[in-house]
C-alpha positions in Angstrom: 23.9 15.6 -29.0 21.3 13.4 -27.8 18.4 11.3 -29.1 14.9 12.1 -29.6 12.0 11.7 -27.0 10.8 7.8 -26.7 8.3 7.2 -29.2 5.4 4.7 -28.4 7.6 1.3 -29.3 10.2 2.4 -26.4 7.6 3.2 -24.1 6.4 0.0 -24.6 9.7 -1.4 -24.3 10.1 0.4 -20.6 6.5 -1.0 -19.9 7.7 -4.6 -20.3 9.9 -3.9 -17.8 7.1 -3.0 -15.7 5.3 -6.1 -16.6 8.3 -8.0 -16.0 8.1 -6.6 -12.4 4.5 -7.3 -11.7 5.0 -10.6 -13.1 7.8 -11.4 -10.4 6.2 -9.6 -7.0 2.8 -11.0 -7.3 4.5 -14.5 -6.7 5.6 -13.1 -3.4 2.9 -11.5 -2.0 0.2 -13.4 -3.0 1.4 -16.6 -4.2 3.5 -17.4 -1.4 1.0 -15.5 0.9 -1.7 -18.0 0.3 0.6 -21.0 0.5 1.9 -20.1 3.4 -1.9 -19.5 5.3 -3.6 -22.4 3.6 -1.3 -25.5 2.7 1.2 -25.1 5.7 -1.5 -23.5 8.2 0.9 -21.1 9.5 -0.9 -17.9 10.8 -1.5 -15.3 8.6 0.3 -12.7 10.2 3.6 -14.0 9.1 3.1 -13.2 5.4 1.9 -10.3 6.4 4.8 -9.2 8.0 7.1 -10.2 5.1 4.9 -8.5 2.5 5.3 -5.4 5.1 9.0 -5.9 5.3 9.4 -5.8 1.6 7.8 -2.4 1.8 9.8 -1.6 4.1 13.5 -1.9 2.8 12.3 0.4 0.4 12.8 3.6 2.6 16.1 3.4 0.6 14.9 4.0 -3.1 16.3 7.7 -2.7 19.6 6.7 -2.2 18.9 4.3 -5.0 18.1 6.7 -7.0 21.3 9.4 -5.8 23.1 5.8 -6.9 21.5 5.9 -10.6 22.1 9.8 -10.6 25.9 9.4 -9.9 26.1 7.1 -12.7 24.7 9.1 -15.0 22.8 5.4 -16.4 20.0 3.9 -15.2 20.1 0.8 -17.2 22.5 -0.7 -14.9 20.3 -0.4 -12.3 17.0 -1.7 -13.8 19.1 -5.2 -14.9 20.7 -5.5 -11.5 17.5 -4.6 -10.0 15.7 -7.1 -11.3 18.8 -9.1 -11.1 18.2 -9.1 -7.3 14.2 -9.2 -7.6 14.5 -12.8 -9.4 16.9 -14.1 -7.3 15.2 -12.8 -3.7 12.0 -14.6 -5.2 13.3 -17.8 -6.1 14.9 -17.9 -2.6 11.4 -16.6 -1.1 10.1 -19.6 -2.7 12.4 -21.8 -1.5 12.5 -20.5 1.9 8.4 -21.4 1.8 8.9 -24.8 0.9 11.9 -25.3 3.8 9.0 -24.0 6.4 6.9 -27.1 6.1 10.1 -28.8 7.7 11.8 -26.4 9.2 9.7 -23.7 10.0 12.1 -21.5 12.1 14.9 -21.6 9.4 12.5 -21.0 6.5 10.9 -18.1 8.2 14.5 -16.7 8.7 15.6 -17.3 5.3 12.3 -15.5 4.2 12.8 -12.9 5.9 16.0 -12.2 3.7 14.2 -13.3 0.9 11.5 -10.6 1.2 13.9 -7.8 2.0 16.3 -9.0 -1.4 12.5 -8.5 -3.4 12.3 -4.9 -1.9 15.6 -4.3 -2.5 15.2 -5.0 -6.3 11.4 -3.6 -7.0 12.9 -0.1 -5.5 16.1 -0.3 -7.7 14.9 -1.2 -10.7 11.2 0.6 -10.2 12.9 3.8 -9.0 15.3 4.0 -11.8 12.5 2.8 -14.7 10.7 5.7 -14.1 13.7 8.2 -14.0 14.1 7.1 -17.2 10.9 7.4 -18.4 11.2 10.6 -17.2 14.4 11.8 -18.9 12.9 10.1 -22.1 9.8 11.1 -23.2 8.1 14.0 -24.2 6.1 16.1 -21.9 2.9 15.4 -23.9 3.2 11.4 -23.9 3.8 11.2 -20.1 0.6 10.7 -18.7 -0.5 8.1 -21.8 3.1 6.9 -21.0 2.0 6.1 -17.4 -1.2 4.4 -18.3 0.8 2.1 -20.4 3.3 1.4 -17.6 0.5 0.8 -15.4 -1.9 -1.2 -17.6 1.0 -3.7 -18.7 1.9 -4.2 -15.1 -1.5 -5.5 -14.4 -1.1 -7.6 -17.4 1.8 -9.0 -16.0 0.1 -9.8 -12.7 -3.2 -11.2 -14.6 -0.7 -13.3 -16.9 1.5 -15.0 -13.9 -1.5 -15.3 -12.1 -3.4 -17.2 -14.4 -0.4 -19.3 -15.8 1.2 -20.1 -12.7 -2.1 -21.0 -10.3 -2.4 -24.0 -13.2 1.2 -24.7 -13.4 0.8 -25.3 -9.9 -1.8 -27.7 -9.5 -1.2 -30.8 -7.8 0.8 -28.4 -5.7 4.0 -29.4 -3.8 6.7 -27.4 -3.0 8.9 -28.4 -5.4 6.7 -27.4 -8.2 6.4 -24.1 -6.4 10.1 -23.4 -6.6 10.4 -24.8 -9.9 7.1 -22.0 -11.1 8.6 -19.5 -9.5 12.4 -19.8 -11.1 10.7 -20.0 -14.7 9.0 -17.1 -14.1 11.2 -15.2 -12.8 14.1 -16.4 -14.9 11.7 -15.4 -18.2 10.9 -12.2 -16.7 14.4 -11.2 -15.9 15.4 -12.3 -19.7 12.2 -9.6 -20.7 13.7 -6.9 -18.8 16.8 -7.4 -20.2 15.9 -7.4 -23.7 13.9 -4.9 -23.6 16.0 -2.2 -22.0 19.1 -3.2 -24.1 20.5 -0.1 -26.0 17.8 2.0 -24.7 19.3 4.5 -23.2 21.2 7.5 -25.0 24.6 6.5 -25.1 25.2 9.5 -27.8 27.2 11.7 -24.9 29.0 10.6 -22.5 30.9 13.5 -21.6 27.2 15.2 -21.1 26.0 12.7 -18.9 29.3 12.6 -16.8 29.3 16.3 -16.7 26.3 16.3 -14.1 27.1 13.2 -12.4 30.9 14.8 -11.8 28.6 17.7 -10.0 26.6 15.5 -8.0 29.5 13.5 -6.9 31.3 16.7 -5.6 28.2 18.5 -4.2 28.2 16.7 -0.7 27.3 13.1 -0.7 23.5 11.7 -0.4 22.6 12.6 2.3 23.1 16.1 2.0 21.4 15.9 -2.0 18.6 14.3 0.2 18.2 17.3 1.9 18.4 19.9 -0.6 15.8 18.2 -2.2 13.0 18.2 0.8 14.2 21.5 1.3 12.5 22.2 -2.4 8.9 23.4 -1.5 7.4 21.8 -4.6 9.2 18.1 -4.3 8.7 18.2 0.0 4.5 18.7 -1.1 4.4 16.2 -3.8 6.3 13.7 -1.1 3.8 14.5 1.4 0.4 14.2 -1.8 2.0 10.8 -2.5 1.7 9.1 1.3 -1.1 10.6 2.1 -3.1 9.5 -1.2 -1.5 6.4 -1.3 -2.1 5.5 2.3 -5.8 6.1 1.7 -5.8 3.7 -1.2 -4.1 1.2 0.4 -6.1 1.0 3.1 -9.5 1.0 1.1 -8.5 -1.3 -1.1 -7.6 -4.2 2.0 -11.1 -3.7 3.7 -13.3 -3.8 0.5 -13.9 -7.2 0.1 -15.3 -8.2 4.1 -17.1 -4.7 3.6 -18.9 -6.1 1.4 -18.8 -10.1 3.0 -19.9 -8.6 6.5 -22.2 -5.9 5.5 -23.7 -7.1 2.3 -23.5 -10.9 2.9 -21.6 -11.6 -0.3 -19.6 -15.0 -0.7 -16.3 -14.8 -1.5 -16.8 -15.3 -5.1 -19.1 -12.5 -5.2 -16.4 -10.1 -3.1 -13.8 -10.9 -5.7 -15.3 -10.1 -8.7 -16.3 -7.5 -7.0 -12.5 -6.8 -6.6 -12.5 -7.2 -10.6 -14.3 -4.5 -11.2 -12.9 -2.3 -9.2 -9.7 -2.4 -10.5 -11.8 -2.4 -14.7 -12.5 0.5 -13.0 -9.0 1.8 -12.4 -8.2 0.9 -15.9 -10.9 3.8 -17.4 -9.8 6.2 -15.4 -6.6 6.0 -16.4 -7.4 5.6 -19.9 -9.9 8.7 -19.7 -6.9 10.6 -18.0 -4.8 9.4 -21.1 -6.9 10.4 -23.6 -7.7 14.1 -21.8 -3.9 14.4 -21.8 -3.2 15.5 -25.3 -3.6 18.9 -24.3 -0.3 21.5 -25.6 1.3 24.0 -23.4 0.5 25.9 -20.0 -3.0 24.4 -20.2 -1.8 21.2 -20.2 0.0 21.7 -16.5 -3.1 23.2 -15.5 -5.4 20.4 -17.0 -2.8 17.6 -15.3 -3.3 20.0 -11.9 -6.6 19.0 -12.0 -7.3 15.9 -13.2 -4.7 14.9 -9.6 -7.3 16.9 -7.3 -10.0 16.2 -9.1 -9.3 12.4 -9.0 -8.8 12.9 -5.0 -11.8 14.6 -4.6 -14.0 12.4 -6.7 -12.1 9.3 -4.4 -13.7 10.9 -1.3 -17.3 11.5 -2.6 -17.3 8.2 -3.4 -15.4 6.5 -0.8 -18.3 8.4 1.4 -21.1 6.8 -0.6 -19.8 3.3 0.6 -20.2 4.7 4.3 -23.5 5.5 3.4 -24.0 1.8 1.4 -23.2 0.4 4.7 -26.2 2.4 6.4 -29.0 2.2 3.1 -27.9 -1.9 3.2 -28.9 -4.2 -0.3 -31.1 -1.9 -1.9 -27.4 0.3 -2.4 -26.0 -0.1 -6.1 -22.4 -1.2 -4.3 -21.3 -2.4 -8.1 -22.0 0.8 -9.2 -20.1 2.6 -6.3 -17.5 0.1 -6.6 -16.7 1.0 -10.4 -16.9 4.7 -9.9 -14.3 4.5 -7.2 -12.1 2.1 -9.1 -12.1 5.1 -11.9 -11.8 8.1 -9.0 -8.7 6.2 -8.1 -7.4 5.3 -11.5 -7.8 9.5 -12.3 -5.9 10.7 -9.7 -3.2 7.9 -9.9 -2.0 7.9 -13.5 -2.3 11.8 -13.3 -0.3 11.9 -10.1 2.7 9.2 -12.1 2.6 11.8 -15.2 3.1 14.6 -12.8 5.6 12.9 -11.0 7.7 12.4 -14.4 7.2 16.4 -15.0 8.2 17.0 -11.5 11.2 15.1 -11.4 13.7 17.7 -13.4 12.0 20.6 -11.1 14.7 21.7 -9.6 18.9 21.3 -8.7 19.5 19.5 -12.0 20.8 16.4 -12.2 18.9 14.4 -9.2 16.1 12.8 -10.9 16.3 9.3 -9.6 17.0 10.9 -5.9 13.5 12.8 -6.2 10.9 10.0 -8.0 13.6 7.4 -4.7 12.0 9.8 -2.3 8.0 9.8 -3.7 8.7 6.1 -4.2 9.8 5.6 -0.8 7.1 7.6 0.7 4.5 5.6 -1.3 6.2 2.2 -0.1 5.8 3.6 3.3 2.2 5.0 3.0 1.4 0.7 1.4 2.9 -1.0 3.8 1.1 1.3 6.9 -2.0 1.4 5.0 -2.9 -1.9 5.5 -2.2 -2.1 8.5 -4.0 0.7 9.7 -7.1 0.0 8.0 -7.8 -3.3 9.3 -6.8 -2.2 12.6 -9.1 1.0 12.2 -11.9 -1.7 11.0 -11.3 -3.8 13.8 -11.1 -1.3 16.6 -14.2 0.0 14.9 -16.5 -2.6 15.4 -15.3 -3.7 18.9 -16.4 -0.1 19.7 -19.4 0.4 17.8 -20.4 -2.9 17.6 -22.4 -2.6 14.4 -20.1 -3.5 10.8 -22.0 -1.6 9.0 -21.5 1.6 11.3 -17.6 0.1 11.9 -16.8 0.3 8.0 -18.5 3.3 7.8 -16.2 5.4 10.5 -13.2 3.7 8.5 -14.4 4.9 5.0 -15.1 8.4 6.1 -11.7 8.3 7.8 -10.1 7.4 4.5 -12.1 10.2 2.4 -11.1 12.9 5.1 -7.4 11.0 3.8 -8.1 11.9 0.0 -9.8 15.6 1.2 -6.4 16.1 2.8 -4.3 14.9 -0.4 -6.3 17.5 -2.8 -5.5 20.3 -0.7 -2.0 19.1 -0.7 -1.7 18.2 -4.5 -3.6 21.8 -5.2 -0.3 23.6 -3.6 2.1 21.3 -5.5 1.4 22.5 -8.5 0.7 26.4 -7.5 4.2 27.1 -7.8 5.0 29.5 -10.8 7.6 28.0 -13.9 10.0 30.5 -12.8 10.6 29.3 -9.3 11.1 25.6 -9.7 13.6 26.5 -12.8 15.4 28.8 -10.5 17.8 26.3 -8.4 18.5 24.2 -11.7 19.8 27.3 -12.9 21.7 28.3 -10.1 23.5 24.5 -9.7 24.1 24.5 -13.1 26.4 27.8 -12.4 27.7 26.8 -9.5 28.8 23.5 -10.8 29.8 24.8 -14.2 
C-alpha cells in the first residue's frame, strides 16, 4: 500500500526545496563572485575557478543517487544535502572575508568551501527530483517542473534583492553574518517542507528493491548497466550537449550586446531580464500544452524537447545575423524569443527526465536523474568556459566582434541542431523495450 500521486500543495512543498537551493547557491556564485573581483580586487579568474570547481564535484551525483536508491528514502538525503550546502556557504563566506587578510589561506579554505556547496546542491538536487519523480503523476510532471523551476528563480530574485540591501555598508562581517541567515532560514524551509513527505506506508516495499540493489554488484557496476540502457546513455548525451549550448550562450550575451550593439551595462542587464521573462513563457506554454492524456502525450512531450532545440538554434542564428544587420536588428525581440526557445526545451527536457527515470532495471532512479545531473553539471561548468574562450579566440582571429560573436553563436546552434537529433532518438524507443529490463530485474531479483 502506498499513497497517492503528489497533488499541487506537495509539489509545491518539493519546490520550496528548490527555492531553498537557489536561495543558498546564488550567494556563492555571484554574491561572493562579485566581492571577491570588486571589493578585494582579486582577479577574476579565481571565482571563476571556484564556481567551476563546484560544478565539478558534482561528477558524483550518480553515486549520490545509487546512495538514495540503496536507502530506499530520499528525504535523508535532501536534509543532509542541504545540511552540507548551508554549511559549505557559510564557510565560503567566511573563507572570502579571511582573503582580504590572508589571501592564500582564504583561497584554500574556499576551495573546500566550494567543493562542500557542490557536494550538497548534487545530493540534495539529485534526490529532490527522484522524488519528484516517484511522486507525481505522469500528467503533472512537466507543470510539476515549471513550478520547481519558476520558484527556484524566485528564490534567487528574493536573496538577491534582500541580501544586496542587507549588505550595504558592506564589510565582511556583514557578509558572513547575510550569508548564515540565509542559509540557516533556507535550510529550516527545506526541512519543513519535506517533513513526512515521503510514503512511509511500506517499508518492507521499499526495502525489497533496495535489498536487490544492494546485492546486484555495487555502484559502479549499477552505473554501468544503466549507460549500457540505449534510452538513458541518449538522454545523458541530449542533456550535455543542450546544456553546454545554453551555458555558453547565456555567458556571452551580455558583451554581445556591450561590444556589438554599444549597450551600457544597465542596458545589457535588463537585457538579461528579459531573456530569462522569456524562459518563464516557455515553460509556462510547455505547462499549459502538457495536459495532454495518454500515448499522445509522450509524443506531444517528444516534441515540445526537439522542437524547443530547434527553435533555440533558429534563433540563436538570428543573433549571428543581429551582429552582421547592426542597431536597426530588433535584439529585444530576438532576445525574448530565445529566452522562450530555451525555456521549451528545458522544462520539457526536466518532465521527460522524471518519465525517463523508472525506464528501465527498476529500482535505480536516483542513479539515472545522478548521471543526467552530472552530465549537465559538466556540460555548465565547460560551457562557460568554452564560450568565452571561443569568443575570444574568435575576435583575435577575425578581428571584427560582430563577425567574432557571430562564429560563436552559429557554433552554439550547430550545438542545439545536434541535441534535437539526439533528443528525437531518445524518445523513439517503443514502451515495450524500456519496460523489458524492469521486468527481467524484477525476476531475477524476486
Amino acid at each position: 500500500m502506498t499513497r497517492p500521486p503528489l497533488g499541487w500543495f506537495g509539489i509545491v512543498r518539493l519546490g520550496v526545496v528548490q527555492a531553498a537551493l537557489g536561495a543558498i547557491v546564488v550567494l556563492a556564485t555571484s554574491t561572493m563572485n562579485r566581492v571577491m573581483v570588486v571589493e578585494l580586487a582579486l582577479p577574476a579568474s579565481l571565482p571563476g575557478a571556484l564556481v567551476a570547481l563546484h560544478y565539478g564535484v558534482q561528477v558524483l551525483r550518480p553515486r549520490m543517487g545509487y546512495g538514495s536508491d540503496v536507502g530506499g528514502r530520499r528525504t535523508r538525503w535532501i536534509i543532509g544535502g542541504m545540511a552540507v550546502l548551508a554549511f559549505g556557504v557559510v564557510v565560503a563566506a567566511a573563507a572570502t572575508a579571511l582573503m582580504a587578510s590572508e589571501r592564500w589561506a582564504g583561497i584554500a579554505l574556499a576551495v573546500l568551501a566550494f567543493a562542500g556547496v557542490g557536494l550538497g546542491v548534487g545530493a540534495a538536487g539529485t534526490s529532490l527530483l527522484a522524488l519528484l519523480a516517484k511522486q507525481v503523476d505522469a500528467r503533472r510532471r512537466a507543470p510539476a517542473a515549471t513550478i520547481l523551476w519558476i520558484m527556484m528563480i524566485a528564490g534567487i530574485a528574493v536573496t538577491a534583492t534582500v541580501a544586496g540591501k542587507l549588505l550595504d555598508p558592506f564589510s565582511t562581517l556583514r557578509l558572513i553574518q547575510v550569508t548564515a541567515g540565509v542559509a540557516g532560514l533556507a535550510f529550516v524551509a527545506s526541512v519543513l517542507a519535506v517533513w513526512g513527505i515521503e510514503d512511509r506506508a511500506a517499508p518492507a516495499a521499499v526495502a525489497r528493491p533496495a535489498a536487490a540493489i544492494r546485492h546486484s554488484g555495487g555502484f559502479l557496476r549499477a552505473l554501468g548497466e544503466i549507460w549500457a540502457e540505449p534510452q538513458a546513455r541518449k538522454f545523458a548525451i541530449f542533456v550535455f550537449v543542450s546544456m553546454l549550448a545554453y551555458s555558453a550562450q547565456e555567458l556571452i550575451l551580455e558583451p554581445f550586446a556591450g561590444s556589438v550593439f554599444g549597450l551600457t551595462p544597465g542596458e545589457s542587464t535588463k537585457l538579461n531580464g528579459l531573456q530569462h521573462s522569456g524562459v518563464l513563457a516557455g515553460m509556462l506554454l510547455v505547462a499549459i500544452g502538457a495536459g495532454l492524456s495518454g500515448e499522445f502525450r509522450t509524443r506531444a512531450m517528444r516534441g515540445w524537447t526537439v522542437g524547443g532545440c530547434l527553435a533555440s538554434a533558429l534563433a540563436i542564428l538570428g543573433l549571428a545575423g543581429a551582429g552582421l544587420v547592426g542597431p536597426a536588428w530588433p535584439l529585444r525581440a530576438s532576445v525574448v524569443v530565445l529566452g522562450a526557445a530555451n525555456g521549451t526545451f528545458a522544462v520539457s527536457a526536466i518532465g521527460a527526465m522524471m518519465g525517463l527515470a523508472s525506464a528501465g532495471r527498476g529500482g535505480r532512479d536516483g542513479t539515472r536523474i545522478g548521471l543526467w545531473g552530472a552530465a549537465q553539471a559538466l556540460a555548465f561548468g565547460l560551457g562557460g568556459l568554452l564560450g568565452t574562450s571561443a569568443s575570444d579566440l574568435a575576435r583575435a582571429l577575425l578581428g571584427s566582434p560582430a563577425t567574432a560573436y557571430g562564429a560563436v553563436f552559429v557554433a552554439e546552434a550547430a550545438l542545439f541542431l545536434i541535441a534535437a537529433r539526439i533528443a528525437a532518438g531518445v524518445f523513439s524507443s517503443p514502451a515495450a523495450a524500456i519496460k523489458a529490463p524492469a521486468a527481467t530485474f524484477a525476476e531475477s531479483h524476486g
